[in-house]
C-alpha positions, 0 to 999 in steps of 0.5 A: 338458941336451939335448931329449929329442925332439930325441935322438931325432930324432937316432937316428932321422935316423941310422937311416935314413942307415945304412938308406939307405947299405945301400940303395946298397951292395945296389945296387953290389954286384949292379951290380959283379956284373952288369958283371963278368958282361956283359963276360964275356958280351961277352968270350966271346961267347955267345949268352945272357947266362949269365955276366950272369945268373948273376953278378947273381944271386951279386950279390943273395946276397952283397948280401943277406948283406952288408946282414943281417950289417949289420942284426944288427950295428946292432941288437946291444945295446950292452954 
């Protein structure tokens, strides 16, 4: 028979390895976003980084669906 501590120091330690994996996906989409924006900035060549401003902000939406709609499914009770 396993350790019951030792159980839940195992879904504990996934928990923040899941936590931790949304963290870096958060931070790739908004830096996709962001470079996408800043060469279109580059290519189009305007004055303001409009294109980087508003691309990084669509960035940080789509990251905070993409990580709530993760969340909701990690936390879904298990039939």
């Amino acid at each position: 028979m396993e350790d019951p501590n030792r159980e839940i120091k195992r879904k504990q330690v996934n928990s923040y390895v899941r936590y931790t994996g949304l963290f870096f996906q958060m931070f790739v989409i908004i830096g996709v976003f962001a470079f996408v924006g800043s060469t279109l900035d580059g290519h189009q060549g305007t004055r303001q980084p409009y294109y980087t401003a508003g691309l990084a902000l669509l960035g940080v939406v789509v990251a905070i669906y993409q990580v709530l709609k993760e969340v909701n499914q990690l936390n879904k009770p298990k039939s």
